[in-house]
GUFIMI-598381 format. One record per atom (N, C-alpha, C): chain; atom name; z, y negated, x. Coordinates in Angstrom, 2 decimals, padded with zeros to 5 digits. Last residue first. Layout:
@loba->A; nuke->CA; zz->Z; yy->Y; xx->X
...
//
This chain:
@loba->A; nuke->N; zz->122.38; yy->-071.25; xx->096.21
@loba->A; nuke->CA; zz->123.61; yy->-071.44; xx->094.89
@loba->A; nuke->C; zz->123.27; yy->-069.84; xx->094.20
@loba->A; nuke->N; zz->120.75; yy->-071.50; xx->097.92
@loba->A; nuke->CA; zz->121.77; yy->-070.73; xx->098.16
@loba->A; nuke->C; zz->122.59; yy->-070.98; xx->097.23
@loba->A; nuke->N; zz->118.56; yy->-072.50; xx->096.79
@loba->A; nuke->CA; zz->117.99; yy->-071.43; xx->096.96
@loba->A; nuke->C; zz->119.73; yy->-070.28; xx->097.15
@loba->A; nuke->N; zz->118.90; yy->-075.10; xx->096.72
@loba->A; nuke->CA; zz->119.18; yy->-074.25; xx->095.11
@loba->A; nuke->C; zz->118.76; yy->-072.56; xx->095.60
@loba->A; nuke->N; zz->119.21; yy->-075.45; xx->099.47
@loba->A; nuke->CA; zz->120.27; yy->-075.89; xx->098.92
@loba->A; nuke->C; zz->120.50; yy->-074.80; xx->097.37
@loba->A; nuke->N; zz->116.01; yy->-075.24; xx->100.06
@loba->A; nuke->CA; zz->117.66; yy->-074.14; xx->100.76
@loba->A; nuke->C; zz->118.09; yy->-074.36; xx->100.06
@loba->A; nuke->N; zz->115.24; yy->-077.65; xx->098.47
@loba->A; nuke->CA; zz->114.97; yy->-076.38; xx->097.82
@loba->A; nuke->C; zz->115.81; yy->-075.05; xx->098.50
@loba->A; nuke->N; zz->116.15; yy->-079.36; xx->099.35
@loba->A; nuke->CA; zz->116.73; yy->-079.21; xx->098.63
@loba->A; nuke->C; zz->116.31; yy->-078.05; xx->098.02
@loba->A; nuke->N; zz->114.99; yy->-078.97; xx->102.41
@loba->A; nuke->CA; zz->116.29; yy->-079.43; xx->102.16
@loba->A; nuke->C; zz->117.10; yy->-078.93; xx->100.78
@loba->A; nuke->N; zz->112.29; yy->-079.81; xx->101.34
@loba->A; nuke->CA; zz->112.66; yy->-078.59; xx->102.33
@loba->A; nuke->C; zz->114.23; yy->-078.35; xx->102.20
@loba->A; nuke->N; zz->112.46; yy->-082.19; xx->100.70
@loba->A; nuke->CA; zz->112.22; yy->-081.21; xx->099.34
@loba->A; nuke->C; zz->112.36; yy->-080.13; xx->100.29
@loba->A; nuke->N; zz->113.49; yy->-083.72; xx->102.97
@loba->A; nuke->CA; zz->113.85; yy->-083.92; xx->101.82
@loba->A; nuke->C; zz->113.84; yy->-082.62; xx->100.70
@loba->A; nuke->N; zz->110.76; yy->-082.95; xx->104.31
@loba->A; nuke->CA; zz->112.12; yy->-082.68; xx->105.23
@loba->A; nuke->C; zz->113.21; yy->-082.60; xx->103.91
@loba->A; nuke->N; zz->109.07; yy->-084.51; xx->103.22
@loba->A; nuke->CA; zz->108.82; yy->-083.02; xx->103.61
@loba->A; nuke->C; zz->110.02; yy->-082.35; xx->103.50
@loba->A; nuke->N; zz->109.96; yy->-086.96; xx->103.20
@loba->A; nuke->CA; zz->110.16; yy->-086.52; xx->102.17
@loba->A; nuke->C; zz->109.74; yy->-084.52; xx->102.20
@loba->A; nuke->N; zz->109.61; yy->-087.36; xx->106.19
@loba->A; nuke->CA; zz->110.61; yy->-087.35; xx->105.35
@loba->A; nuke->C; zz->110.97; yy->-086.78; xx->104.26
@loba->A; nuke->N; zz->106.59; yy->-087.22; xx->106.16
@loba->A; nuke->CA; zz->107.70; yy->-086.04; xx->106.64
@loba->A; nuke->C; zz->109.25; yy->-086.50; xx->106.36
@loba->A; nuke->N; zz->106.28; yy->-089.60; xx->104.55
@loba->A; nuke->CA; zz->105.57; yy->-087.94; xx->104.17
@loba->A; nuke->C; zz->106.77; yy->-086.75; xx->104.96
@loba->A; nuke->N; zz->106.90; yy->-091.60; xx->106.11
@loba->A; nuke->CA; zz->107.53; yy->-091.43; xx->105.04
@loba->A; nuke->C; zz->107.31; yy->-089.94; xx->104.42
@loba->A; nuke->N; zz->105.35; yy->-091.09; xx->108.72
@loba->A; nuke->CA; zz->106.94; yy->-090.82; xx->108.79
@loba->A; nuke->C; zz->107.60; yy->-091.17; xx->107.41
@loba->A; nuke->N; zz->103.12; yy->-091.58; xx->107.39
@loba->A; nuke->CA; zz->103.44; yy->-090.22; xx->107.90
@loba->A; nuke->C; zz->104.55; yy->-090.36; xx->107.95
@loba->A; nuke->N; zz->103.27; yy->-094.40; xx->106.38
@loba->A; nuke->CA; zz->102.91; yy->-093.30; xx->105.70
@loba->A; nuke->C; zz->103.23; yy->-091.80; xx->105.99
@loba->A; nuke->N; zz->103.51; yy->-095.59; xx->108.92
@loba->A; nuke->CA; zz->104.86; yy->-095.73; xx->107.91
@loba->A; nuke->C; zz->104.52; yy->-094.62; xx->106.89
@loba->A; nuke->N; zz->100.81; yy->-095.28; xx->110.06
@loba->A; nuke->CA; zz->102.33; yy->-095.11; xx->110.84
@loba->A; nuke->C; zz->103.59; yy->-094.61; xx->109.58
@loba->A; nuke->N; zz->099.25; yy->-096.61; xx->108.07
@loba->A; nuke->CA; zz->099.04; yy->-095.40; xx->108.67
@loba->A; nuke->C; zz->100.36; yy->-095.03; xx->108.83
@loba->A; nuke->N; zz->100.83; yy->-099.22; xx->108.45
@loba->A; nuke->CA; zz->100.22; yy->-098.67; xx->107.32
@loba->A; nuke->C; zz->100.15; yy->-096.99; xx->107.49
@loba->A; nuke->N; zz->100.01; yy->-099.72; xx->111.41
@loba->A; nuke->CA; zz->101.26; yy->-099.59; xx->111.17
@loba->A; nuke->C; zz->100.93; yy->-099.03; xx->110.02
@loba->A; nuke->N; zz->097.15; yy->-099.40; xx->111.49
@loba->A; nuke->CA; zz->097.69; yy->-098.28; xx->112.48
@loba->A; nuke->C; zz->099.24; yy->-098.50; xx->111.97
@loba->A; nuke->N; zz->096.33; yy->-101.89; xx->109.59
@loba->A; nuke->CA; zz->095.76; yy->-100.20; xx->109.55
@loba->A; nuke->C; zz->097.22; yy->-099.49; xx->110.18
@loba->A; nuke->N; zz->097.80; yy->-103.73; xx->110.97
@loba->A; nuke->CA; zz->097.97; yy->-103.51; xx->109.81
@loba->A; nuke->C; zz->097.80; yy->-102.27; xx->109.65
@loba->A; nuke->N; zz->096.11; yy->-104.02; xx->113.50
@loba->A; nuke->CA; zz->097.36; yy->-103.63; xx->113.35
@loba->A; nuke->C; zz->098.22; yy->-102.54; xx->112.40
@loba->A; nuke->N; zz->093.43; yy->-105.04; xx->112.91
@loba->A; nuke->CA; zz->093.34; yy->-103.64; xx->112.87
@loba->A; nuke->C; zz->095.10; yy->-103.46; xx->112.80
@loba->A; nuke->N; zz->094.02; yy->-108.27; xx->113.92
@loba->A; nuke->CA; zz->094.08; yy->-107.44; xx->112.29
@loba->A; nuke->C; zz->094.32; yy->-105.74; xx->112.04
@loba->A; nuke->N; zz->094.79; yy->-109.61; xx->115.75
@loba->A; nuke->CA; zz->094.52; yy->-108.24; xx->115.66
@loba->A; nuke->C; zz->094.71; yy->-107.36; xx->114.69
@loba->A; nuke->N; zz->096.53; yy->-112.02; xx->115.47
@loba->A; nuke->CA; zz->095.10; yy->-111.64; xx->116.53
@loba->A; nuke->C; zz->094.23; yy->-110.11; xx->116.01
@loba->A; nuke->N; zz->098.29; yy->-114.26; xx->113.59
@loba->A; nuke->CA; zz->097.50; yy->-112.66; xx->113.66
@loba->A; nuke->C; zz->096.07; yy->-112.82; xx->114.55
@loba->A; nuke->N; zz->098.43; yy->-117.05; xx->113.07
@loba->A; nuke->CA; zz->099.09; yy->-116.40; xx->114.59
@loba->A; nuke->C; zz->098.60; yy->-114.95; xx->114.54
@loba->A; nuke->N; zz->098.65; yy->-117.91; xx->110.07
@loba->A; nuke->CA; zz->097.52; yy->-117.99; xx->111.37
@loba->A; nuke->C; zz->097.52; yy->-117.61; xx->112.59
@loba->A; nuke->N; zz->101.02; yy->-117.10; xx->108.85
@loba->A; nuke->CA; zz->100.98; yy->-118.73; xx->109.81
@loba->A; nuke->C; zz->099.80; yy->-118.70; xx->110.71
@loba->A; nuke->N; zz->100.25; yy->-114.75; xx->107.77
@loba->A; nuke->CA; zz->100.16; yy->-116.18; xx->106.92
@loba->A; nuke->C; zz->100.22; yy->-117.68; xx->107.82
@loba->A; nuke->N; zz->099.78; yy->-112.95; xx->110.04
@loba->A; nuke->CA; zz->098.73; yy->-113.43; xx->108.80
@loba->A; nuke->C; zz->098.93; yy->-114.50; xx->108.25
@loba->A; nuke->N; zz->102.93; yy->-113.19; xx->110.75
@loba->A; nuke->CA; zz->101.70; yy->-114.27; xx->111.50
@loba->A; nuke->C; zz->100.51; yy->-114.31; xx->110.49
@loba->A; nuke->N; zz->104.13; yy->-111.99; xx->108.27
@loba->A; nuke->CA; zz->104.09; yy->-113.51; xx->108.89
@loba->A; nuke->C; zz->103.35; yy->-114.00; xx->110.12
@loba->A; nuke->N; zz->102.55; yy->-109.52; xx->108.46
@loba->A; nuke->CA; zz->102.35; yy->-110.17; xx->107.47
@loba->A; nuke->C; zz->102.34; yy->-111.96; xx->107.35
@loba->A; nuke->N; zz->103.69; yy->-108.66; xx->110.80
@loba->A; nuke->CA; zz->102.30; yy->-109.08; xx->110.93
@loba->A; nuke->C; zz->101.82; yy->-109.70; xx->110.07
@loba->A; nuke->N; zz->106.51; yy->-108.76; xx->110.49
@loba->A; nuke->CA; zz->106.23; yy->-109.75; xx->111.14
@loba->A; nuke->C; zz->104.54; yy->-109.83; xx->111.04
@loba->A; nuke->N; zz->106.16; yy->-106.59; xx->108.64
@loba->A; nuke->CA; zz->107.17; yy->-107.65; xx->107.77
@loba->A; nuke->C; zz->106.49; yy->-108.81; xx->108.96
@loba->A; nuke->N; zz->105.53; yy->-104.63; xx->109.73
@loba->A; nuke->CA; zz->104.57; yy->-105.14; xx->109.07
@loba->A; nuke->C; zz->105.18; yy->-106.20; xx->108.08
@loba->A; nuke->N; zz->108.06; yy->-104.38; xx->111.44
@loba->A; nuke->CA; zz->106.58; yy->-104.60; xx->112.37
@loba->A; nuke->C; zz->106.22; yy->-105.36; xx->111.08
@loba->A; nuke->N; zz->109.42; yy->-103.01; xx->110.06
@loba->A; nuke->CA; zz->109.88; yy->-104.73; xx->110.20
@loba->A; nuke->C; zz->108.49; yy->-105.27; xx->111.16
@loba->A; nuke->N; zz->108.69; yy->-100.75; xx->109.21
@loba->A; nuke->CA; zz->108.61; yy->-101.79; xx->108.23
@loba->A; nuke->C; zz->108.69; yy->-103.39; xx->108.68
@loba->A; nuke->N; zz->108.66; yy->-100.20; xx->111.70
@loba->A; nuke->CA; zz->107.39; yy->-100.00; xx->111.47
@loba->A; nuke->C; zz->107.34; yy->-100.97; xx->110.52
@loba->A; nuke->N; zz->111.63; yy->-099.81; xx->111.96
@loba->A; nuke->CA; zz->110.95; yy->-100.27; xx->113.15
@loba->A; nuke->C; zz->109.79; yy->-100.35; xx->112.16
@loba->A; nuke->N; zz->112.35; yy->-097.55; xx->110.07
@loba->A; nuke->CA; zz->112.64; yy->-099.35; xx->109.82
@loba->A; nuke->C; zz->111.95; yy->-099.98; xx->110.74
@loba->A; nuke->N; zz->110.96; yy->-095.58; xx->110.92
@loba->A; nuke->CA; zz->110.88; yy->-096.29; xx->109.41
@loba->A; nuke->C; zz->111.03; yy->-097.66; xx->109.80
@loba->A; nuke->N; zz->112.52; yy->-095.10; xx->113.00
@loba->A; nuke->CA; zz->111.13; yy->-095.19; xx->113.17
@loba->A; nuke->C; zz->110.57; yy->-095.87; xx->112.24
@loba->A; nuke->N; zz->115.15; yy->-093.94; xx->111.78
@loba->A; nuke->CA; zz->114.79; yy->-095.35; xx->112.86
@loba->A; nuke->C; zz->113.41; yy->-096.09; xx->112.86
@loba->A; nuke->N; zz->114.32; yy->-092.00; xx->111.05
@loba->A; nuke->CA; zz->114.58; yy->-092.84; xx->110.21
@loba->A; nuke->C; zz->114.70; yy->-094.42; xx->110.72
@loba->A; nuke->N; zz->113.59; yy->-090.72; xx->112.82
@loba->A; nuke->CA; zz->112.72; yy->-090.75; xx->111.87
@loba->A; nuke->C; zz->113.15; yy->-091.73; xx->110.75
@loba->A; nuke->N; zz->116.20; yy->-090.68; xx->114.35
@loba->A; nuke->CA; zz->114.68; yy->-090.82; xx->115.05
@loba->A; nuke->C; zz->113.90; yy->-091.12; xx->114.17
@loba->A; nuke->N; zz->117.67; yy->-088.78; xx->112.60
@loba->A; nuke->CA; zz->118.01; yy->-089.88; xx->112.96
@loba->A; nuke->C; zz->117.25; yy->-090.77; xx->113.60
@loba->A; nuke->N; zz->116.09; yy->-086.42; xx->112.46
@loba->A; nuke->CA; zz->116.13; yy->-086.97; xx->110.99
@loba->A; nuke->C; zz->117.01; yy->-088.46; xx->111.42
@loba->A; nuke->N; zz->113.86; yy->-086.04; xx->115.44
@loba->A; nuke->CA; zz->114.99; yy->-085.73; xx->114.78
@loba->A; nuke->C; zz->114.98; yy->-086.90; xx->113.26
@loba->A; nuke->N; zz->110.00; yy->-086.15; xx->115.60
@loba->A; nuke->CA; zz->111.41; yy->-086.60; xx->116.01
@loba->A; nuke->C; zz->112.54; yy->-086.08; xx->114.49
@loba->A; nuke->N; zz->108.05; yy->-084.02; xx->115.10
@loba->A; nuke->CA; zz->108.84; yy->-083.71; xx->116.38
@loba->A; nuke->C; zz->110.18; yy->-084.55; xx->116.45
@loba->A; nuke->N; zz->106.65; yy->-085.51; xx->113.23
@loba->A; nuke->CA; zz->107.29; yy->-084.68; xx->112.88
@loba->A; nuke->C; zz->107.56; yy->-083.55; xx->114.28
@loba->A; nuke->N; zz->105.08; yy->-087.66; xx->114.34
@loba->A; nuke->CA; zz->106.27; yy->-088.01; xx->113.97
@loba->A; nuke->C; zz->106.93; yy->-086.48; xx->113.27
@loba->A; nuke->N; zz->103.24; yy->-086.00; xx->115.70
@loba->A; nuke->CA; zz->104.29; yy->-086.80; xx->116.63
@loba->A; nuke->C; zz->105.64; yy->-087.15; xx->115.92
@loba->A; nuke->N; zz->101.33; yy->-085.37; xx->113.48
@loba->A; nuke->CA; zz->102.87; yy->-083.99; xx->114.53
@loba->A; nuke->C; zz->103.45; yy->-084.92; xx->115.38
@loba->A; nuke->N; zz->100.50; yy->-087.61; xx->113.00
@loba->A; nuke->CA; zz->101.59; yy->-086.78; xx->112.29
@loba->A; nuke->C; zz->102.26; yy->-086.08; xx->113.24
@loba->A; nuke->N; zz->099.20; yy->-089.14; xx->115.38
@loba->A; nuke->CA; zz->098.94; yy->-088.18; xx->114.70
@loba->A; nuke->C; zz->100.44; yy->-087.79; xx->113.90
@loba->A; nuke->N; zz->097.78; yy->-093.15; xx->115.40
@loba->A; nuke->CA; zz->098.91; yy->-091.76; xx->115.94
@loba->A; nuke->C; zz->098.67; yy->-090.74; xx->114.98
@loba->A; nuke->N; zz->095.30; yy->-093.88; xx->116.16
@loba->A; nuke->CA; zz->096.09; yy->-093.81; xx->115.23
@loba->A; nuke->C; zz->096.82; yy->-092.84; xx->115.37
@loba->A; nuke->N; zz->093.99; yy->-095.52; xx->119.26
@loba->A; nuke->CA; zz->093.84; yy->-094.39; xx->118.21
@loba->A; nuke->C; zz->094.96; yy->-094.47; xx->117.35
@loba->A; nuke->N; zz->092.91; yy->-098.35; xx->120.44
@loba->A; nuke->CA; zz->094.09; yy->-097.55; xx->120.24
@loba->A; nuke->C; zz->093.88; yy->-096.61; xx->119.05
//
């Protein structure tokens, strides 16, 4: 499985993207608990969620300083 690309997550809406967050966090909240109860098959996981949560935090914050810089731009 390849590692998803950025422009995917910067196609979904600011309600989509935020969804996406929590989905990913609670992924690496459960891979963490099989790592510890010995139930992790597929270590690489980690990587591709890691990865995952990084871009859709980046375009967030894209989206964020895009946001606030209109904002002082129209005062």
């Amino acid at each position: 499985m390849p590692l998803p690309k950025i422009s995917e997550a910067r196609e979904l809406n600011d309600e989509r993207l935020g969804e996406e967050i929590v989905a990913v966090k609670r992924q690496l909240f459960q891979l963490r608990l099989q790592k510890a109860t010995r139930q992790l098959e597929k270590p690489h996981q980690f990587k591709h969620a890691r990865h995952r949560l990084s871009q859709l935090l980046t375009v967030e914050g894209e989206r964020k300083r895009a946001a606030s810089l209109s904002d002082q731009e129209q005062k």
